[in-house]
C-alpha positions in Angstrom: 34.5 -9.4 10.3 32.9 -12.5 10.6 31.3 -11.5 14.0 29.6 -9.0 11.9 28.2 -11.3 9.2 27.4 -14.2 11.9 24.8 -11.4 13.3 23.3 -9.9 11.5 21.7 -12.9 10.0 19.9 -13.4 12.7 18.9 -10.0 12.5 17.5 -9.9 8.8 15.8 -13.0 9.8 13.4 -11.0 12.3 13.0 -8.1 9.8 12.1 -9.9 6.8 9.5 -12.3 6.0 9.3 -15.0 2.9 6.8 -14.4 0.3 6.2 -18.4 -0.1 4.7 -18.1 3.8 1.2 -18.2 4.7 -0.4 -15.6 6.8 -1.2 -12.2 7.0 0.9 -9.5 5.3 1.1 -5.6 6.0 -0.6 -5.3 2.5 -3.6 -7.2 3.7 -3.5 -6.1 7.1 -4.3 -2.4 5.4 -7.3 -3.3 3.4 -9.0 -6.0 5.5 -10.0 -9.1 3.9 -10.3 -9.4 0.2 -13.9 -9.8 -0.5 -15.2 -11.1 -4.1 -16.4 -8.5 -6.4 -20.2 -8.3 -6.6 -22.1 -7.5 -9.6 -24.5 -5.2 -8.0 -22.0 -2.0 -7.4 -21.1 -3.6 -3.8 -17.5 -4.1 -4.9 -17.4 0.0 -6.0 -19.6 1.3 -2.9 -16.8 -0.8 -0.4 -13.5 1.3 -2.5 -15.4 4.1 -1.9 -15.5 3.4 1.9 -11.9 2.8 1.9 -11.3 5.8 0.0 -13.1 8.1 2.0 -11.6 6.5 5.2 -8.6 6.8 4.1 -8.4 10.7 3.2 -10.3 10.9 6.7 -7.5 9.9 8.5 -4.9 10.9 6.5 -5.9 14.1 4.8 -1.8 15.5 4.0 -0.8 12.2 2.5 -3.8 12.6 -0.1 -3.1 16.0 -1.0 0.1 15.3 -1.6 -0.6 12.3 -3.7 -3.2 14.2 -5.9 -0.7 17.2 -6.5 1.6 14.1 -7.7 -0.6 13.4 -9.8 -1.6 16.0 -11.1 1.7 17.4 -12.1 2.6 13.8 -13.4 -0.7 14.7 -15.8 0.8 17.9 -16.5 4.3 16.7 -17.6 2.4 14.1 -19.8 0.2 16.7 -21.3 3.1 19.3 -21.6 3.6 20.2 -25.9 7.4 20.2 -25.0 
């Protein structure tokens, strides 16, 4: 048993990754780097890149997350 618990330490070690250490993440690997929000619709013109990018390469994913959705309204909006 304790050959067991003396590896897989080791193991979670290489899997996981402290949130009090610098670098990159996945999350901002995904988005790019966070830019400050502009005042002259920049900041909503750049989401709308991403969005549309996004759908582009992953068209299933966001049809499934808008039917989500929209059921999710649905249940809300339901007089039941």
């Amino acid at each position: 048993m304790s050959e067991i618990a003396e590896g897989a330490g080791p193991a979670l070690a290489t899997h996981t990754k402290d949130a009090s250490t610098p670098g990159p993440t996945l999350a901002s690997a995904a988005t790019g780097a966070a830019l400050p929000a502009g005042n002259d619709g920049e900041t909503i013109a750049r989401l709308l890149k991403q969005v549309t990018d996004f759908v582009q390469r992953q068209p299933f994913a966001s049809m499934a997350a808008c039917m989500v959705g929209g059921l999710l309204c649905g249940r809300m909006h339901s007089r039941r």
